[in-house]
N, C-alpha and C positions, 0 to 999 in steps of 0.2 A: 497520127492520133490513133489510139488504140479501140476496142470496142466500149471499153470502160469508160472511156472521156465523153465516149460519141452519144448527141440528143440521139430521142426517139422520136420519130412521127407517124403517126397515124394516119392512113390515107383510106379514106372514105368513097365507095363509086361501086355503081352497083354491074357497070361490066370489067369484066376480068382481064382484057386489054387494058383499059387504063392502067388498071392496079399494076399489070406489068411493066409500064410502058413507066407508071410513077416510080416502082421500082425500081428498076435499071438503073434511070435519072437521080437518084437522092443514094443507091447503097454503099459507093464509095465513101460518101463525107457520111452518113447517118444510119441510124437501125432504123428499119423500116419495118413497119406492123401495117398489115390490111384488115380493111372487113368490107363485105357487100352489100351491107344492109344497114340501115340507123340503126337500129336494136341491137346489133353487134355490134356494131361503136360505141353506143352507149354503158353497156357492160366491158369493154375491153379501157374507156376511161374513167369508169370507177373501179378498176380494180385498184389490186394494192400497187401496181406499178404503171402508172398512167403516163401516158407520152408526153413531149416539152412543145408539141407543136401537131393540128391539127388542119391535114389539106381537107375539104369536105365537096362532093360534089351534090345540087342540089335536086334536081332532077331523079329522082329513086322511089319503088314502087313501097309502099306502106306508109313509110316513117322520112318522109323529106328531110332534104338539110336544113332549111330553116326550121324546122320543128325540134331538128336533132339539137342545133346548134339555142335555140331558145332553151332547151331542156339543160342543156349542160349551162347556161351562162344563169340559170336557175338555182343550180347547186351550186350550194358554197363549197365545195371540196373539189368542184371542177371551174368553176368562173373563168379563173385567172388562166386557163392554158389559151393560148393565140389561137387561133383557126381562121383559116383563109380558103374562099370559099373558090371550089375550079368547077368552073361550069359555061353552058353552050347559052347560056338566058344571058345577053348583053343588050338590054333594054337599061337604062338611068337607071327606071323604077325598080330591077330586080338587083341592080347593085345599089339601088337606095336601104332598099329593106333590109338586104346582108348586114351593113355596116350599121344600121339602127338595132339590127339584134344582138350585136356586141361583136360582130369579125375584123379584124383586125386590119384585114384585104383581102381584095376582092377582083380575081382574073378568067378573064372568058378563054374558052378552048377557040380554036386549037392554040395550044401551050408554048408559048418560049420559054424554051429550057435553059436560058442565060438568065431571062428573069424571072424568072421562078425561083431558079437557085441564088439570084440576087435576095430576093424577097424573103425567103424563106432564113436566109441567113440575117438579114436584117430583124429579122423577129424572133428570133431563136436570140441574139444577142440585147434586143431590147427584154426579151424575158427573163433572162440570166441575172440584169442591172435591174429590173424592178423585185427579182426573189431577193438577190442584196440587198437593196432599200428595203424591202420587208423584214429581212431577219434583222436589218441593223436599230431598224424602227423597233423590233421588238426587244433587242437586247437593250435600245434604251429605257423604252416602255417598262421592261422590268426594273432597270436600273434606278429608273424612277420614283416605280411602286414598295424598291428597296430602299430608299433614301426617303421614301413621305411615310412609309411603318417607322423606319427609325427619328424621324420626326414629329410623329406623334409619340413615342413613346418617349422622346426626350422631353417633351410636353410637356405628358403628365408627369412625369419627375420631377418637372421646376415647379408643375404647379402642384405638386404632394410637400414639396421642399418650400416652398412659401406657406404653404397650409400650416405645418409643423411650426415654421418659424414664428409663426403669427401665435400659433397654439401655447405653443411653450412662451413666448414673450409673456400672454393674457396670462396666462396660468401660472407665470413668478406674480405678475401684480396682486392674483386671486388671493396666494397664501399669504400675503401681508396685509390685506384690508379687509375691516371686517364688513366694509361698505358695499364691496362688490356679491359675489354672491352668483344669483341669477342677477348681477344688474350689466354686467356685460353681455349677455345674451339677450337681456330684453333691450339695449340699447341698442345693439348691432340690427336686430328687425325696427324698431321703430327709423332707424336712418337710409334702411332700406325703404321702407315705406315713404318715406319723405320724397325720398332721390329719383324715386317711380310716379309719385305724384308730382313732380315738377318736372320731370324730363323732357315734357314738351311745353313746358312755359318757355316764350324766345329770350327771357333774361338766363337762364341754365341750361337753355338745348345744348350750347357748345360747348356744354362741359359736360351735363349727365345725356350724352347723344349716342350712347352706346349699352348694352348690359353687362361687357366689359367691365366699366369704366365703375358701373352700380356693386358690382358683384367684389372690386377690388375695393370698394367702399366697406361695404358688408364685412368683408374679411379684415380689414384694418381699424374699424372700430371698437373692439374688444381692447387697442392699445391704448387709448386714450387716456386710461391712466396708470400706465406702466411707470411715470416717473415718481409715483408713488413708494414704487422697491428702493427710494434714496431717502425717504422721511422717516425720522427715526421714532420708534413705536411709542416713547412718549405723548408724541402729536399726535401719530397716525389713527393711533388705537385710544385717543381720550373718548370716554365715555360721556361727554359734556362738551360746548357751543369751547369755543378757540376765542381765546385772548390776544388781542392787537399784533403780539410778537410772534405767536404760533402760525395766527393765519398768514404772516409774511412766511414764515417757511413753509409754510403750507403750500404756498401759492406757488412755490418755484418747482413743482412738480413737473409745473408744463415745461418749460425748458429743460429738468433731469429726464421728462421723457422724451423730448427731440433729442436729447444728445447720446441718452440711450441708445435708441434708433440709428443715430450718427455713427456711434462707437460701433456698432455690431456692422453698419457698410465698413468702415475701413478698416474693419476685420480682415473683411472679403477681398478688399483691396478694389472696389468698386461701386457707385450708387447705382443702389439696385430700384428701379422703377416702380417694382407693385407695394414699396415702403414709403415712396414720396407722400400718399396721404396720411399714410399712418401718420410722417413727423408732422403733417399740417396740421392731424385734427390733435396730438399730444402738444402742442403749443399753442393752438389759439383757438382751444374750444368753452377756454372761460374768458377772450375777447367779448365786447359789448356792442351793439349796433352804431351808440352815440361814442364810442373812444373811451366811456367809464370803467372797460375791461382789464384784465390781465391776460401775461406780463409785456406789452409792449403797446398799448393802450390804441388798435386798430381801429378806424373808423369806417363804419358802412361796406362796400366792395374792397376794402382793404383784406376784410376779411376771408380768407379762404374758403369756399363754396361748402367744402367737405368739413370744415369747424363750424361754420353758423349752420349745419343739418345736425351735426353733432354737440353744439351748447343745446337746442330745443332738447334732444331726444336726452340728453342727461340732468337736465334740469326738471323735467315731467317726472322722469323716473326717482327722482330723488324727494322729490316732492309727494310720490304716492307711496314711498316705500318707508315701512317700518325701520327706527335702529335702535339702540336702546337706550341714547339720551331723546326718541320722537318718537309721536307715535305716527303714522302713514297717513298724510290726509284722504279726505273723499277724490275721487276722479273728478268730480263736477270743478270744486274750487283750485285743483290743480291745474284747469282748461282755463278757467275765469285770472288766473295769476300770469298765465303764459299769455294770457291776449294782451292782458295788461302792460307788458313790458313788450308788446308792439310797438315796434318804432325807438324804441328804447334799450332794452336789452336788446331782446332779438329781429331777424329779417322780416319785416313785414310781410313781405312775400311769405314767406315760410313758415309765419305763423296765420297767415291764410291758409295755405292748403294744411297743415297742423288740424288748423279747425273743422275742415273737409271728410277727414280721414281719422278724427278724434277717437271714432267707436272702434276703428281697427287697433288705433294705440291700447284702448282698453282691452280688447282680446288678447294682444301679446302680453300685455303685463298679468292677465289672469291665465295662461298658458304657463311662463315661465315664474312664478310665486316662488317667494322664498322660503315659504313652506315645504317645497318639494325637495 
């Protein structure tokens, strides 16, 4: 073993015998550094090249080895070097104290130099396997913090890339109805608002038991009537109430906008999760509580949680907003219409807390006016 391979140990004692006597003993297998005094030990293991293994004697005028050995297991930049205490005090008590100040072992003079140099190798090699487990811990540790940055940032790309997707959907249905407007923005907050007021009712905790779960709500409401971009502008855009045969194509909206939705996953070649409400609330958010609804005439819990939040909030808004075969009614009788189809149209539930939170529905719709 060359000088290059070989620990260092620092040997601590403040007569100069020892130091020799430790010398002699340890310079064939190891470099050996002295000091006489704790304060010189102290600085010779903080400098830039600190020893792998610290003998300490505790008995020394000034600065004791327990004082020394407390100081360094103090500092973080020294803790982890071994130190094994050689000294004349072989009472329990004073090898109690060594080892509760963090030494690693602990041997009374006069010395056996078989097990010292047992000992001393034993510790040297158990340090060597714990600076391994440290570095290995920390190239994972890195490894880690490298693979959860790049997982947040894959994150935010799917959910920039559902943002977009969601955006561009609303915004084909925008340029074809002259109905929408701000009415997909005020309905997106009113179903947020619903989905926050019921979240801890025990009939929807297990569904709206997340903000999650609200927030993918929020963002897939704007779709609801995307299958709109399939009515042809005779219908879509009459200026005047729909005759028997229109409103049947009228209606098949909901299904052109679940299969819209449909068409665009197996684009991807995948159903993609933060769309599953989207195609709920585009299919069954003109269902009816009693089965009176459209297009598949669902009754009661049939209905999908995220379409009866979504018939209230588009049925209020349409009811208060101006077009140009109506004029907008007042908020009051748009409140006094929606209680009325409690139990009938809409979730009784929902048109309870609806009633709760009525004055907030009035502030979105005075927020997002289609004046603006």
């Amino acid at each position: 073993m060359n000088a290059i391979e070989k620990a260092t140990i620092l040997v601590v004692d403040d007569t100069p015998d020892n130091l020799s006597l430790m010398s002699d003993l340890l310079s064939d297998d190891y470099i050996v550094r002295v000091a006489n005094g704790g304060e010189r030990a102290i600085k010779i293991v903080t400098s830039d090249r600190p020893p792998d293994l610290i003998l300490l004697d505790i008995m020394m005028p000034e600065l004791d080895g327990y004082e020394v050995c407390a100081r360094l297991k103090a500092d973080e930049r020294t803790k982890d070097i071994p130190i094994i205490f050689l000294t004349a005090k072989s009472e329990v008590s004073d090898e109690t104290k060594g080892l509760e100040l963090g030494a690693v072992d602990y041997l009374t003079k006069p010395i056996s130099p078989p097990i010292l140099l047992a000992r001393v190798k034993t510790h040297l090699t158990m340090k060597k396997m714990q600076d391994l487990l440290k570095d290995k811990a920390a190239l994972l540790q890195d490894e880690v913090n490298t693979q959860t940055r790049e997982l947040i940032e894959r994150t935010k790309e799917i959910i920039a890339t559902q943002d977009v997707t969601i955006h561009a959907m609303a915004s084909l249905a925008e340029t074809r109805d002259n109905d929408t407007g701000n009415h997909i923005r005020r309905t997106q907050f009113y179903v947020k608002l619903l989905a926050e007021k019921l979240r801890f009712n025990p009939n929807f905790s297990y569904f709206l038991n997340d903000d999650k779960t609200i927030e993918i709500l929020f963002k897939s409401a704007p779709l609801h009537d995307i299958g709109k971009v399939g009515i042809r502008d005779k219908i879509l855009l009459k200026p005047a109430k729909f005759d028997y045969d229109e409103f049947e194509i009228m209606k098949t909206h909901t299904t052109l906008g679940r299969d819209t939705i449909l068409h665009a996953e197996r684009s991807l070649g995948i159903e993609v999760p933060f769309l599953k409400y989207a195609k709920e609330i585009a299919l069954s958010h003109h269902e009816k509580w009693d089965g009176s609804g459209y297009p598949q005439g669902l009754v009661g819990n049939e209905i999908p949680i995220s379409a009866r939040l979504m018939a209230i909030a588009d049925v209020y808004d349409a009811l208060i907003s101006s077009r140009v075969y109506k004029t907008g009614m007042p908020y009051e009788k748009a409140v006094a219409i929606i209680t009325e189809g409690r139990g009938s149209h809409f979730d009784p539930e929902i048109v309870d807390a609806f009633l709760e939170i009525q004055e907030d529905f009035k502030k979105i719709a005075l927020t997002y006016t289609d004046s603006q």
